[in-house]
C-alpha positions as CSV (number, residue, x, y, z in Angstrom):
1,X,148.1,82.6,96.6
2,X,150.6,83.2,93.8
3,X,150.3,87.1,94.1
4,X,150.6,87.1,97.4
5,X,153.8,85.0,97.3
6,X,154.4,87.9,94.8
7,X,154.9,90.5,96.4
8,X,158.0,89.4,99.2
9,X,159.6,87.8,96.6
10,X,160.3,91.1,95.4
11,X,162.5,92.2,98.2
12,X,163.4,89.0,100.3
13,X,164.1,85.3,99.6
14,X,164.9,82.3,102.4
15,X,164.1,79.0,102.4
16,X,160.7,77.4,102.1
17,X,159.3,81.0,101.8
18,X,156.1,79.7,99.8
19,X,155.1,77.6,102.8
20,X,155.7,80.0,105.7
21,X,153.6,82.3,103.3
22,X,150.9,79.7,103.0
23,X,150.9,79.3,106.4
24,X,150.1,83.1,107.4
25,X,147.4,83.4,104.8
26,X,145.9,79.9,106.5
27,X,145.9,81.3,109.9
28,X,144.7,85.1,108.6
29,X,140.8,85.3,109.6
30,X,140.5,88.5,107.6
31,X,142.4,86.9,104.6
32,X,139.6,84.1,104.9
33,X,137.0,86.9,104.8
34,X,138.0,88.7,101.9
35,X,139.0,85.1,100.2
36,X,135.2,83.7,100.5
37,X,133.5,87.0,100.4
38,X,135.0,87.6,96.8
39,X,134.6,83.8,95.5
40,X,130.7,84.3,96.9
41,X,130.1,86.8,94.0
42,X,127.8,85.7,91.4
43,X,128.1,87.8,88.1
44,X,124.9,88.6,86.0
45,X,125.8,90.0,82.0
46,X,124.5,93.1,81.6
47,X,121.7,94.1,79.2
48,X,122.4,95.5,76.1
49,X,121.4,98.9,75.7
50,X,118.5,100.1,73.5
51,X,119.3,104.1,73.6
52,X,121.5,106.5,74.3
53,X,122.0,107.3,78.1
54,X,119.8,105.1,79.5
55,X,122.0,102.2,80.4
56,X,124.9,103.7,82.3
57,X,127.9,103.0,84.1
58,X,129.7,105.2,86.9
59,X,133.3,104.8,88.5
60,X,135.7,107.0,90.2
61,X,139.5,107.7,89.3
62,X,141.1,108.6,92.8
63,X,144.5,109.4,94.5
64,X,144.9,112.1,91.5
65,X,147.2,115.3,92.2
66,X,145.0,118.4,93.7
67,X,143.6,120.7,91.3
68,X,143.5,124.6,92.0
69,X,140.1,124.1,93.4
70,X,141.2,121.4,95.7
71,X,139.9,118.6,93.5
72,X,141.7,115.3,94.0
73,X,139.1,112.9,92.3
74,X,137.3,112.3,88.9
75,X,133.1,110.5,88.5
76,X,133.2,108.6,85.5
77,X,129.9,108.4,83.2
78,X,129.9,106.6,80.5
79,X,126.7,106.3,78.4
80,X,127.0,102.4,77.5
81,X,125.3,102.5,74.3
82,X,127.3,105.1,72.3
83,X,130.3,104.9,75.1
84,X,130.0,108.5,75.2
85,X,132.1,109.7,78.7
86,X,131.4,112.7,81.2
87,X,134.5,113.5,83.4
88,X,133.3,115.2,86.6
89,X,135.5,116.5,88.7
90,X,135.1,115.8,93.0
91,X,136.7,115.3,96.1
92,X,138.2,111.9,97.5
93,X,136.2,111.8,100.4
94,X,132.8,113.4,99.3
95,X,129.9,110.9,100.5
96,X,127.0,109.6,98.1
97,X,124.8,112.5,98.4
98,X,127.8,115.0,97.2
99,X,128.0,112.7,94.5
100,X,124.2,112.6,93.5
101,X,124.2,116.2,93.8
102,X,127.4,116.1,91.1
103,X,125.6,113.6,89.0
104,X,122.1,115.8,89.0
105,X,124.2,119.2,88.0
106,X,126.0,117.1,85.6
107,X,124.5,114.2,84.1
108,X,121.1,114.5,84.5
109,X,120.3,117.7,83.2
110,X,121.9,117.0,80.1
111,X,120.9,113.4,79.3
112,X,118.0,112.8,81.9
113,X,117.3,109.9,84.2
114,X,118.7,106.7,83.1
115,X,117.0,103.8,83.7
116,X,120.1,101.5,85.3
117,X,123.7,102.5,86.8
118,X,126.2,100.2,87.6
119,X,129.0,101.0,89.7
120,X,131.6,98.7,91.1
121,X,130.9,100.6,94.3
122,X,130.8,98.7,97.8
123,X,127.3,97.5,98.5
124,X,126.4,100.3,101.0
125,X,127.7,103.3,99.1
126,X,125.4,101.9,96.3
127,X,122.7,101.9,99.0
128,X,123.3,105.7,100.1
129,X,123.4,106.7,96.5
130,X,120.6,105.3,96.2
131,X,118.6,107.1,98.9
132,X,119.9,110.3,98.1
133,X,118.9,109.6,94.8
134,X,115.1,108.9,95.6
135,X,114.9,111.5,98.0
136,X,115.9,114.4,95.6
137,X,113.8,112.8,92.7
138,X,110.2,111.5,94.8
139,X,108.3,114.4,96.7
140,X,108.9,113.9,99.8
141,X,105.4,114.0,100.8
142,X,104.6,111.0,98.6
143,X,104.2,107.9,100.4
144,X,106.4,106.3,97.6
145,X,109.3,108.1,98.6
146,X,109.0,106.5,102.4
147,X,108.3,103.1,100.9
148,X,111.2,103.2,98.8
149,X,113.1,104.5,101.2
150,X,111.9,101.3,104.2
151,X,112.7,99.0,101.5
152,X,116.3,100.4,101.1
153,X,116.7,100.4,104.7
154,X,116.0,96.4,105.1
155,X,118.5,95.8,102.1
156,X,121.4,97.4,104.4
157,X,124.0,94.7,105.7
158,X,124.9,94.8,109.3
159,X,127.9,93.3,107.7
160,X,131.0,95.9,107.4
161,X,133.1,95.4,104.4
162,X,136.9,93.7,105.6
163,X,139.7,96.2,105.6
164,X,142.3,96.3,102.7
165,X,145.1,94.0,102.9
């Protein structure tokens, strides 16, 4: 509550501002949403790596000025055993299978498959990743890649993340 009091402090003051605040944040549904959803989160510690590049993380640096190829956007990998980073340059709005296509040319064929990847990613892009993952890795006429890929398809929230406040 204190940062949201924050931020009209900055340019406005009147009396009893904190509880008129308070107030709109109690009526706000979507404020209750995003409130509970992120309280809900339970956090695991991560293993500790055993080698190089197979425990890895991946995150995205956006909103960055256009480069003269029309990049606007940076995939982070870092390799969390020797923190070792890749800097991939990609576009804002290219969807999961761009990015696994990026992450094949780039990652893969210099370090290999990886055997986890965390992301602070919403729950569905995870999801398509994922997918797009599986499908260019498992034949596609193996009946593991249509298993894996029914499986992935029950984990998939009906649920639509709330919008940014």
């Amino acid at each position: 509550m204190n940062k949201t009091l924050d931020i009209p402090k900055e340019h406005f003051h009147w009396p009893r501002m904190g509880e008129d605040v308070h107030r709109v944040v109690f009526r706000c549904s979507i404020c209750h949403i995003a409130k509970s959803q992120f309280h809900q989160v339970l956090y695991a510690p991560l293993s500790i790596p055993l080698r190089p590049w197979e425990d890895i993380s991946v995150d995205f640096v956006v909103a960055l000025p256009r480069t003269q190829r029309g990049k606007d956007s940076i995939m982070v990998v870092v390799d969390r055993f020797t923190n070792m980073t890749h800097f991939v340059a990609c576009h804002k709005a290219d969807d999961a299978s761009h990015i696994v296509e990026l992450y094949l040319r780039e990652i893969i064929r210099l370090h290999g498959i990886p055997k986890t990847i965390v992301s602070d990613r919403t729950f569905s892009f995870c999801l398509f990743f994922g997918e797009a993952y599986v499908i260019y890795w498992v034949p596609s006429s193996s009946i593991a890649q249509s298993a894996i890929l029914k499986l992935m398809a029950k984990l998939k929230s009906p649920i639509e993340p709330c919008p940014p406040s």
